[in-house]
N, C-alpha and C positions, 0 to 999 in steps of 0.2 A: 487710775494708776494701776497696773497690772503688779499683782506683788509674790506671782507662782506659776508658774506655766507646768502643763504636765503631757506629753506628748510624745509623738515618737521623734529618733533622733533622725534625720533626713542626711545630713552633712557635717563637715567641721571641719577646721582650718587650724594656723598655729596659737589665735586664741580667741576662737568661736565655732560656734555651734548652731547651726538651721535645728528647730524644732517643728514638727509640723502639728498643728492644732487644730482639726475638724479642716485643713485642707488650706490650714492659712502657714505660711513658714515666717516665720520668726529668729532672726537672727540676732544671738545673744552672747555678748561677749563676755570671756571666761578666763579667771587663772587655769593656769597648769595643772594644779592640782584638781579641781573640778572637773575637768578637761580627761585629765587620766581615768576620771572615775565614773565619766558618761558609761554606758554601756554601747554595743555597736550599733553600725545604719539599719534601719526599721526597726529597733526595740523601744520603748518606753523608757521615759526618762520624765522627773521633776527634777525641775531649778526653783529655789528662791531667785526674785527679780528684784531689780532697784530698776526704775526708769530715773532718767538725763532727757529732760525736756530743755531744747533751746530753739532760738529761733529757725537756725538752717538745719535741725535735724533731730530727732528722737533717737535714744540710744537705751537699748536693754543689758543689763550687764545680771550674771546668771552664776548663784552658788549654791553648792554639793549640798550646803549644811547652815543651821543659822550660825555655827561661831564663825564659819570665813566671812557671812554679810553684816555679823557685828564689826569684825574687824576692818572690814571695808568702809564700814560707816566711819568706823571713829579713825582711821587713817585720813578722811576724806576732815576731819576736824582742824588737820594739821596744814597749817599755811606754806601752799609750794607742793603739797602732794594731791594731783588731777586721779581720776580715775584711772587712766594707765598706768601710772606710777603704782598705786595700789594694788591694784592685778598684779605688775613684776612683783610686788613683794611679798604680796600672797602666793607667787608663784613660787617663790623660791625659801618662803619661811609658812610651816605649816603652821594654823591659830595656837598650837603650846609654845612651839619651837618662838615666833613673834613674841608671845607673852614672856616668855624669860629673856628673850635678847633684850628686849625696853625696861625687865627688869632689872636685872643684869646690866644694866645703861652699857649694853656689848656692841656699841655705833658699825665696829666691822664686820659682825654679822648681817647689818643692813644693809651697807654698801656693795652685800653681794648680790642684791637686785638691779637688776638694769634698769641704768638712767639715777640712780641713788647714792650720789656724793659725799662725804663725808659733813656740808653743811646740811645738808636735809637729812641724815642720819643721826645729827645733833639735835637738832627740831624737833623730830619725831622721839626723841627716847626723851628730850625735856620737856615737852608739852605731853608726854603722854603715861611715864613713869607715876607719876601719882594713881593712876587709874590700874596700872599695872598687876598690883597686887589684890585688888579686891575684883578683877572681871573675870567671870565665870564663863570659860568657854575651855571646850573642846578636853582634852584628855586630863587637862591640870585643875578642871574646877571643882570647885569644893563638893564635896559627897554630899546627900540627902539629909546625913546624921550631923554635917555641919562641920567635919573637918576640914581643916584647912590643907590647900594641895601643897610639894612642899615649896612651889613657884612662890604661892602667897605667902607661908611662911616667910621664905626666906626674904621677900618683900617688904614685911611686915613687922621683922623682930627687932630692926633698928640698928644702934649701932656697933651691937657686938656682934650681930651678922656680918656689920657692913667691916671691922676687924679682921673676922674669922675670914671672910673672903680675900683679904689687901693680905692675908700672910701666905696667904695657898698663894694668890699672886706675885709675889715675893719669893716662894719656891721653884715660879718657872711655870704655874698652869694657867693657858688662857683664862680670862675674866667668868665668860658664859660657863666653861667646867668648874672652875670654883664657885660660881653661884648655884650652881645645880646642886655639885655636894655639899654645900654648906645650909640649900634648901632643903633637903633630904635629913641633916643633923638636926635641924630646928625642929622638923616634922617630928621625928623622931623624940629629940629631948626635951622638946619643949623651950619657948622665949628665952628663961629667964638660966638656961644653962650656960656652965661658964664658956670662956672662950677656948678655953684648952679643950674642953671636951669637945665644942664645934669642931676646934683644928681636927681633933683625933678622928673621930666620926667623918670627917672630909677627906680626910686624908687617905682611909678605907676604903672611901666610895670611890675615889679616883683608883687605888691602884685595884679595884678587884675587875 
């Protein structure tokens, strides 16, 4: 199983990439995002791989960094979401931005992936919200020293989070920006602060 190619880029399309390797091309299919971050034709390039072995055909599928192929993996957990599916949504939600929308259980954030409905944006934020606040990937994961980012916080502090968030929404602010500043108030205050003081601390974070 080939699990990293490193070579120069030959080609690319609207979501793949030819890599040449000692003169072998290899085409590897890619989100958007990975896609934007190749460098140009004859320069070097590594992709993390996942191989799709089936009977009528081998498929390479090729990412920037391990949190988009963590993400890829456990999108691939969810019943109804194929490797395409996955790529659009990696294409259009970067590994933090995904992490707080499943947090956030923010279903129309996902639906702005192509081919991702409002029943598969339900699946995916219920079968995958428990994991949400504890996976450590890309800009929101927890520091070395063990802090919590405030994604997981606000994942994680329970029901005066999930309070503190239903009142900012009750003021008129999408889901995903209440959960954001209400993650950022947790970080900050700490669990076990009141709800007043989440609102206030969210309420900052939104209007500055």
């Amino acid at each position: 199983m080939i699990g990293k190619l490193t070579g120069l880029i030959d080609s690319s399309g609207d979501d793949w990439a030819m890599i040449d390797v000692g003169g072998v091309g290899y085409v590897v299919f890619c989100s958007g995002r990975t896609l934007s971050r190749l460098p140009f034709a004859g320069e070097t390039a590594s992709v993390l791989i996942e191989t799709h072995v089936r009977e009528d055909h081998i498929h390479l599928y090729g990412f920037i960094d391990q949190g988009e192929r963590d993400w890829y993996r456990l999108l691939g957990t969810v019943q109804g979401v194929g490797a395409k599916m996955a790529l659009s949504i990696l294409s259009t939600l970067a590994p933090e931005d995904l992490l707080q929308a499943i947090a956030a259980q923010d279903k129309t954030a996902l639906t702005r992936a192509s081919g991702v409905g409002p029943k598969i944006a339900g699946r995916i934020v219920a079968e995958l919200k428990d994991k949400a606040g504890g996976i450590a990937l890309g800009n929101l994961a927890a520091q070395a020293t063990g802090a919590a980012s405030p994604a997981g916080a606000a994942a994680s502090a329970g029901g005066l989070s999930e309070d503190a968030i239903s009142a900012l929404v009750n003021l008129g602010y999408r889901r995903a920006e209440a959960f954001g500043a209400v993650g950022k108030a947790v970080h900050q205050l700490g669990k076990e602060a009141p709800i007043e003081d989440l609102i206030r601390i969210g309420l900052q974070e939104l209007s500055s």
